[in-house]
C-alpha positions as CSV (number, residue, x, y, z in Angstrom):
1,X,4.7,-22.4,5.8
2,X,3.2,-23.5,8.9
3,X,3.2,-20.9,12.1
4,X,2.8,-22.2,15.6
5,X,1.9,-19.2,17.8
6,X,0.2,-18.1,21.1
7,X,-3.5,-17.1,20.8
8,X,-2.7,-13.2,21.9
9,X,-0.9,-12.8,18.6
10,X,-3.7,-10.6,16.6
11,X,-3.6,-8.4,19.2
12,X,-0.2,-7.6,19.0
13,X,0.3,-7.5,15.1
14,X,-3.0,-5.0,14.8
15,X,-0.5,-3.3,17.5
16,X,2.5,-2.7,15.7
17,X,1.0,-2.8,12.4
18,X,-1.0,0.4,13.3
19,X,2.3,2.1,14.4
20,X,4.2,0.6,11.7
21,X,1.9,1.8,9.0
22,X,2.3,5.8,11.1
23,X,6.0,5.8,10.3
24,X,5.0,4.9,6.4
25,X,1.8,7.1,5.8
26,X,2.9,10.1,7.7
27,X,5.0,11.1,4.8
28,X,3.7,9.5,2.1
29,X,2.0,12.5,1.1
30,X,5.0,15.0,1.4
31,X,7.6,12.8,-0.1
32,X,6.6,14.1,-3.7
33,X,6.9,17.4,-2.6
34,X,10.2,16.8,-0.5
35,X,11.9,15.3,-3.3
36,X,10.9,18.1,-5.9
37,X,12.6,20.6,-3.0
38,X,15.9,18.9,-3.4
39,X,16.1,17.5,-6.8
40,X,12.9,19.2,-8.6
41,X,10.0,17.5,-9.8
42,X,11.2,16.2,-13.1
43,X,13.0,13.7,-11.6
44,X,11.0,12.3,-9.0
45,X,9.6,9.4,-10.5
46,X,13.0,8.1,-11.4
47,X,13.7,8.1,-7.7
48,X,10.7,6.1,-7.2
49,X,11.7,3.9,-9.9
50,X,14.8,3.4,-8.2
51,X,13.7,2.3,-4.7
52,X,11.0,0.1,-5.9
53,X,13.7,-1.6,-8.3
54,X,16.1,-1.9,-4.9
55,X,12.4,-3.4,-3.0
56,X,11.9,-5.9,-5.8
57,X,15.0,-7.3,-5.1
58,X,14.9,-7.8,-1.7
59,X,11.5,-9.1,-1.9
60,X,13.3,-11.4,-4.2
61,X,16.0,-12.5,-1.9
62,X,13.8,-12.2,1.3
63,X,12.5,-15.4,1.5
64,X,15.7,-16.7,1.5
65,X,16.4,-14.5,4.7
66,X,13.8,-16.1,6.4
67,X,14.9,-19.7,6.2
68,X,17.6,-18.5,8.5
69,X,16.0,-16.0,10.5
70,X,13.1,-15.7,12.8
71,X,9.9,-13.4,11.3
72,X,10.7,-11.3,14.5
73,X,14.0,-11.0,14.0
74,X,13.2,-9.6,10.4
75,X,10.9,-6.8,11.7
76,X,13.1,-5.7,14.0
77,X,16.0,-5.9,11.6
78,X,13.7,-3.7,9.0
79,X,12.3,-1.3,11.7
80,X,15.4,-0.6,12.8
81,X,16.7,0.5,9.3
82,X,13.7,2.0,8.7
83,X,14.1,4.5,12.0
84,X,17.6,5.6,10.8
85,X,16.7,6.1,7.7
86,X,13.8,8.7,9.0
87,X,15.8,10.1,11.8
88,X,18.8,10.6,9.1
89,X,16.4,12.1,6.2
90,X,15.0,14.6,9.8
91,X,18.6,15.6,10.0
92,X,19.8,15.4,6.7
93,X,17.3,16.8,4.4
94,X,18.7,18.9,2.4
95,X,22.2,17.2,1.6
96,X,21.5,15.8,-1.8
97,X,23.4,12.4,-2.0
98,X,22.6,11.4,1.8
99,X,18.7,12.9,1.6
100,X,17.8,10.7,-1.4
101,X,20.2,7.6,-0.4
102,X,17.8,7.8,3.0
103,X,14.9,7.9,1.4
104,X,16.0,4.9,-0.9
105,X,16.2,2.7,1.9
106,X,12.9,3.8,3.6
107,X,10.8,3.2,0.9
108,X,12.7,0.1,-0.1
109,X,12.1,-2.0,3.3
110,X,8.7,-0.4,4.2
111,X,6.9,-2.9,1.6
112,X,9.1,-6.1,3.7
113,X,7.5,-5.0,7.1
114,X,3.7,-5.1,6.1
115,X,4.8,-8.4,3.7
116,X,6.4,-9.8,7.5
117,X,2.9,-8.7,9.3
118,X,1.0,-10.5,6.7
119,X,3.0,-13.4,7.1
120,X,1.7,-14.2,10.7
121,X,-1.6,-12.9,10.2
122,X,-2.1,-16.1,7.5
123,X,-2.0,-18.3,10.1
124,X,-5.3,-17.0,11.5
125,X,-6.9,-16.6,8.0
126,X,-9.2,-19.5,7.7
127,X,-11.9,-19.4,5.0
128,X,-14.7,-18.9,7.4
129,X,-13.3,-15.6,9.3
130,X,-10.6,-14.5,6.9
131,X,-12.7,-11.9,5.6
132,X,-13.4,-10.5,8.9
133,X,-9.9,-10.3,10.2
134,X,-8.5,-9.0,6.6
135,X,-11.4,-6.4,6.7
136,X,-10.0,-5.6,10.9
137,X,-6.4,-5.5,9.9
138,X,-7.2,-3.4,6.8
139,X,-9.2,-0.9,9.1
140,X,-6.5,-0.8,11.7
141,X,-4.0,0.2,9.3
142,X,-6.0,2.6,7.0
143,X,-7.0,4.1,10.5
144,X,-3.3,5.6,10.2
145,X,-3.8,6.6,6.8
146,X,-6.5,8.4,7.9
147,X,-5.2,10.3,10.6
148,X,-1.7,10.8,9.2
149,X,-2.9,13.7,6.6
150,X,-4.2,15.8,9.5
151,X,-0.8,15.4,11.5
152,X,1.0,15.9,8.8
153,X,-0.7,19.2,7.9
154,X,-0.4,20.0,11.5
155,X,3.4,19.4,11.5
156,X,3.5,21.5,8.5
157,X,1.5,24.7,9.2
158,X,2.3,26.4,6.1
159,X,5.7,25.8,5.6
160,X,8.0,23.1,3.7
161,X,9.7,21.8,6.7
162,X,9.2,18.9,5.4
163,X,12.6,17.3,7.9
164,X,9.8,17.3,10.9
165,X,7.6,15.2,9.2
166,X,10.2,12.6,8.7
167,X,11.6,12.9,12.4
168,X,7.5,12.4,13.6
169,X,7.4,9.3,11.6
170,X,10.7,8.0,12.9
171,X,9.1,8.6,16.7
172,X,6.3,6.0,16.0
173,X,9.0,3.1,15.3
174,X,10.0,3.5,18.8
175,X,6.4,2.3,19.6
176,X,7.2,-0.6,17.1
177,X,10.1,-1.8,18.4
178,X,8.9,-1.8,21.8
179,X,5.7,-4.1,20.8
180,X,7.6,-6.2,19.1
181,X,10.3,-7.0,21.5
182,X,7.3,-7.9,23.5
183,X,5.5,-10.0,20.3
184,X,6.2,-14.3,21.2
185,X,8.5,-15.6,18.7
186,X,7.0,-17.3,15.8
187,X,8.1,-21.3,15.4
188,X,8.6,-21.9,11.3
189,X,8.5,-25.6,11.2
190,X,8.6,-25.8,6.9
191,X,10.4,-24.2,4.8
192,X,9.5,-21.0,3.1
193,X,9.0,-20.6,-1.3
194,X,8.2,-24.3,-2.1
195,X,7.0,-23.1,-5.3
196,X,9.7,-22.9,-7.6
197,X,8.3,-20.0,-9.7
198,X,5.3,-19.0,-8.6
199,X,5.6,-16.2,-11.5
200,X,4.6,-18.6,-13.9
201,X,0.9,-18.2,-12.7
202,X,0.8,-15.4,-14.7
203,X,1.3,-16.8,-18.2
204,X,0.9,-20.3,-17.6
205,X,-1.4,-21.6,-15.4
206,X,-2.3,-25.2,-14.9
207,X,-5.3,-25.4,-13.7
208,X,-8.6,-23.2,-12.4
209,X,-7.3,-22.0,-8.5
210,X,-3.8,-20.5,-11.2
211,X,-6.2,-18.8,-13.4
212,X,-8.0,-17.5,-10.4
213,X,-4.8,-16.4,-8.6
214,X,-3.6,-15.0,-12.1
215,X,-7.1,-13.1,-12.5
216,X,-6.9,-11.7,-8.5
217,X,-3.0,-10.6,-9.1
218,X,-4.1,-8.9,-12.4
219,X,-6.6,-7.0,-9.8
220,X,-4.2,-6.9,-7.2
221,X,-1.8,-5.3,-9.9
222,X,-4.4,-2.6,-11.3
223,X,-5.1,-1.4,-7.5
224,X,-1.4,-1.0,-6.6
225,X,-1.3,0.7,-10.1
226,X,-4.0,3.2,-9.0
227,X,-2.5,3.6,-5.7
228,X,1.1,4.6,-7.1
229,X,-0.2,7.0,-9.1
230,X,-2.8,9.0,-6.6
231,X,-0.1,8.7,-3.9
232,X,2.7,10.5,-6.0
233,X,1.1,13.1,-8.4
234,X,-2.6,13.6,-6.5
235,X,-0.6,16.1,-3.5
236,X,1.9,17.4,-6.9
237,X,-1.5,18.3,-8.8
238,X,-3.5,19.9,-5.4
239,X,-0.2,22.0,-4.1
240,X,1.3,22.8,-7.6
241,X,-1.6,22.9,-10.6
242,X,-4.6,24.2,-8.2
243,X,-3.0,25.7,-5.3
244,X,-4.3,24.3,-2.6
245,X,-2.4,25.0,0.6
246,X,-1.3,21.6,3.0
247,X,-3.7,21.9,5.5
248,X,-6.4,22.4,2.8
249,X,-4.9,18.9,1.5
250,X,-4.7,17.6,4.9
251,X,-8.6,18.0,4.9
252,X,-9.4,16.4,1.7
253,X,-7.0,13.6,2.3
254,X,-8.6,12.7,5.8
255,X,-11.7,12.7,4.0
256,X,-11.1,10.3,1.2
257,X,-9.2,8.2,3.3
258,X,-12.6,7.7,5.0
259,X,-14.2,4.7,3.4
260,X,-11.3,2.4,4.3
261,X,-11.5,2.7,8.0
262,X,-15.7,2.7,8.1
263,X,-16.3,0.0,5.0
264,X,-13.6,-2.3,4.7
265,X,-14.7,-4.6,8.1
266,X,-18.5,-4.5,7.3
267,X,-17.5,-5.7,3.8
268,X,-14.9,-8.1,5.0
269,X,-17.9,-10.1,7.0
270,X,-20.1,-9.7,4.0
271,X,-17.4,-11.4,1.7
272,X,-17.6,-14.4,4.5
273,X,-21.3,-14.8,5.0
274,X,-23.7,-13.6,2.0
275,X,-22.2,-11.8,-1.5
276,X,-19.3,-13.0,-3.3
277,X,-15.9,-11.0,-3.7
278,X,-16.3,-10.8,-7.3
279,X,-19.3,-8.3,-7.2
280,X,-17.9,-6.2,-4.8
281,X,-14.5,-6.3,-6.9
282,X,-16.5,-5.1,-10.1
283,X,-18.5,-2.8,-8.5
284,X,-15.6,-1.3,-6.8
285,X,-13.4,-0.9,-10.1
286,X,-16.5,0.5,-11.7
287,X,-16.8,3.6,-8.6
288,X,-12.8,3.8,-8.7
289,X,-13.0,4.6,-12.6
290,X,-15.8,7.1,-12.7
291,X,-15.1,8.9,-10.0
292,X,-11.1,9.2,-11.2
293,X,-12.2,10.6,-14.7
294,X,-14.3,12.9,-12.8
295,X,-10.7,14.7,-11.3
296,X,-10.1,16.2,-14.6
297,X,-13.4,18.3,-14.2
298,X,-12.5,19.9,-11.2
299,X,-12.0,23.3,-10.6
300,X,-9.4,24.9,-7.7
301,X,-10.7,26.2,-4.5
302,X,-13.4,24.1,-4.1
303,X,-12.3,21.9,-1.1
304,X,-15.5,20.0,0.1
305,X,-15.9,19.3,-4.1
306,X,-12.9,17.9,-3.8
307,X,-12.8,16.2,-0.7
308,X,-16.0,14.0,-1.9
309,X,-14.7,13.3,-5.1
310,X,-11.6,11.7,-3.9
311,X,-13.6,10.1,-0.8
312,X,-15.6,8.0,-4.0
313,X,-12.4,7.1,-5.7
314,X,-11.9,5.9,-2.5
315,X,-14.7,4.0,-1.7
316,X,-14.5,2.0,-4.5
317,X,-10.5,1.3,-4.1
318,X,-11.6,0.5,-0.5
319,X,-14.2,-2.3,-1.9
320,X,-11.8,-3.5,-4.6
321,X,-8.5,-3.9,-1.9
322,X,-11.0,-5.8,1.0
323,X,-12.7,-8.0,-1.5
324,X,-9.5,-9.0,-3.2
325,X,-7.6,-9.4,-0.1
326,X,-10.1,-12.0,1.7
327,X,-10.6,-13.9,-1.6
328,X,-6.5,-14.0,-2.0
329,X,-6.1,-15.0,1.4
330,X,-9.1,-18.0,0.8
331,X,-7.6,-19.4,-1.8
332,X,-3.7,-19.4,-0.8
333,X,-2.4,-21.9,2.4
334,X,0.3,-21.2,4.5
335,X,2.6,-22.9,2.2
336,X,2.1,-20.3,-0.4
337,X,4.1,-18.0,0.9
338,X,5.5,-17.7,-2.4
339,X,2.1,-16.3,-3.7
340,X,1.7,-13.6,-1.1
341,X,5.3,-12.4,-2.4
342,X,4.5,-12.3,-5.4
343,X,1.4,-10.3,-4.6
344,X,3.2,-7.6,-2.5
345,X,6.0,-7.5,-5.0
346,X,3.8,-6.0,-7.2
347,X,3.5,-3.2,-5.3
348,X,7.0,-2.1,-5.9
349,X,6.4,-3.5,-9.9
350,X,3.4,-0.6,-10.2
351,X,5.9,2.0,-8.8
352,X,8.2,1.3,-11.6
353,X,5.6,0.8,-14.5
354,X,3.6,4.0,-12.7
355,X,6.3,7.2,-13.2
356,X,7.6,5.3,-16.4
357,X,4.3,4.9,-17.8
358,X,3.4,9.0,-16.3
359,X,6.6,10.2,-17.5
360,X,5.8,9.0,-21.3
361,X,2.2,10.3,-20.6
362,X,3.3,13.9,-19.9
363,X,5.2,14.3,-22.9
364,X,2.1,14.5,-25.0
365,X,-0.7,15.2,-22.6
366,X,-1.6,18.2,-19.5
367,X,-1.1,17.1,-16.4
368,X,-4.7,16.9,-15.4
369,X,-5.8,14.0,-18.6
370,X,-3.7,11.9,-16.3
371,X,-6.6,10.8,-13.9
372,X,-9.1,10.3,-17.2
373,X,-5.8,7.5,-18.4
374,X,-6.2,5.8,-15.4
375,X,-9.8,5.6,-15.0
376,X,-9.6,3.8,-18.0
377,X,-6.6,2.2,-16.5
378,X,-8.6,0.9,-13.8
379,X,-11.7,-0.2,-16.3
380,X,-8.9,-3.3,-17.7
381,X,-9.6,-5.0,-14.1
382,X,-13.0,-5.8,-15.0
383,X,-11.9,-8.1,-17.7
384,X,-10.1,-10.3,-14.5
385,X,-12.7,-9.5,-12.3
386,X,-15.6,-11.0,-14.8
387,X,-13.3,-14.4,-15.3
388,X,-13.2,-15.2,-11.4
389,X,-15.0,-18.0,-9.8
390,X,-16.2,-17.0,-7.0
391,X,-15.2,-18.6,-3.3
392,X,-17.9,-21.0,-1.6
């Protein structure tokens, strides 16, 4: 795909990304516990099966979409469902079938919106600076993450209201909308998905560049894996198992979230100019699996323990998800859009294999063993990570 655009673009997809990413990560952190009000916690990872299985598909069908469609059209199309589906789930909340058909449809089109973002971004991502404007765009966004955990526990105050949350993160999609009316249209002069099947990469790939975009998906797959699970049962474990009270976790969460607003950039120019994505993707997996393994250990009440602990699981994921990006992004073009599908898709593939694979898990283990399984979890990366050649 080739994208002719107007040399103020960055600026405004840093802009709406950063208020795009607000109406997600606001409450990404409640929506375990707002799900376990309604329909109790047993059956919250079917409901994140669900919507990932309704994501897949339209990440499936998107492309499609968008030989008919302008990218801006699509954003606005998806921000505006996404807005009524917030400002129903503020209103809403507690009526069953409407609350979780809302919250379906959220979580379904927010993965489409960053996949849109990334699409224009590419065309800026040459190999000399695409580490550099990955490592910006990662810090804008994780800039969000960061700050949403205090708002959020702000919002909250002690209580389960969990309906405001939802209505703050509709607000910022005003923002959204409003930037992107004002974003220049985006001139697609080729055609979206030549590759026929870009799946078969995985299991049978032709020649060295498919074996390294097999070994960075396999990566790309673990991280997403890691993420899934963190995001949906690390708030479950703090509130529930060790009592921790929201703006306690509001605290921790702001602190781990850390490393990906003050690293990811530094390491995005290193990955251009002196080391190689590969040692900062194994060193990365190594911190993320230690530091993991070391949750089970922890006792309740200590919030600073806690805090640090999860800022190091973080500052390896932080490493890993910067140093995989930029060498993603080096080795695709902007025909291979097909490629950067497939790598966002798995997002919504980990959120299936995640609760399914937790669900069996709890069955014969405590709770806690869980973050000792996916240190270990994480350790399979290195096996990719080792068979990488490394970009010039």
């Amino acid at each position: 795909m080739i994208i002719k655009v107007p040399t103020n673009l960055r600026l405004f997809i840093y802009l709406t990304a950063l208020f795009m990413t607000l109406s997600v990560s606001l409450v990404s952190y409640t929506n375990s516990s707002f799900l376990a009000q309604i329909i109790g916690t047993d059956q919250i990872g079917l409901i994140y099966i669900a919507s990932s299985i309704i994501s897949l598909f339209l990440f499936l069908i998107w492309p499609s979409i968008l030989k008919t469609i302008r990218l801006k059209t699509s954003l606005a199309l998806l921000g505006l469902v996404s807005f009524i589906a917030l400002t129903g789930l503020f209103i809403f909340d507690q009526v069953l079938a409407v609350g979780i058909g809302l919250f379906l449809v959220f979580y379904a089109t927010a993965p489409l919106l960053r996949y849109s973002l990334d699409l224009y971004l590419e065309n800026f991502s040459t190999n000399k600076i695409t580490g550099g404007i990955r490592g910006l765009f990662l810090t804008i966004i994780n800039t969000a993450w960061l700050i949403s955990p205090i708002i959020t526990g702000l919002i909250l105050d002690g209580s389960n209201h969990y309906e405001l949350v939802y209505g703050v993160a509709g607000l910022n999609l005003i923002p959204f909308l409003f930037l992107l009316f004002k974003l220049p249209r985006v001139e697609i002069t080729s055609k979206l998905n030549p590759t026929s099947n870009p799946w078969a990469i995985l299991w049978r790939p032709k020649n060295q560049l498919d074996k390294d975009l097999r070994n960075i998906l396999g990566i790309d797959f673990i991280l997403n894996f890691f993420y899934a699970l963190m995001v949906i049962y690390t708030p479950l474990y703090l509130h529930q198992a060790m009592g921790f009270s929201w703006d306690q976790i509001g605290f921790i969460f702001t602190i781990m979230l850390l490393p990906f607003v003050l690293i990811q950039y530094p390491l995005g120019l290193l990955c251009d100019k002196k080391i190689g994505e590969k040692e900062i993707i194994i060193t990365g997996l190594i911190l993320m699996a230690f530091a993991t393994t070391l949750i089970i250990f922890l006792p309740p009440g200590m919030v600073v323990l806690w805090a640090i602990i999860l800022c190091l699981t973080r500052v390896g994921a932080a490493a890993v998800e910067i140093a995989k990006e930029t060498y993603l992004f080096k080795k695709i073009k902007h025909e291979d859009s097909t490629i950067l599908s497939l790598s966002r898709m798995l997002v919504s593939v980990s959120y299936i294999i995640g609760p399914l694979s937790v669900g069996l898990f709890l069955i014969i283990f405590d709770f806690k063993f869980l973050f000792a399984a996916l240190g270990l979890v994480v350790l399979l990366g290195l096996y990719f990570a080792y068979n990488l050649v490394d970009t010039a």
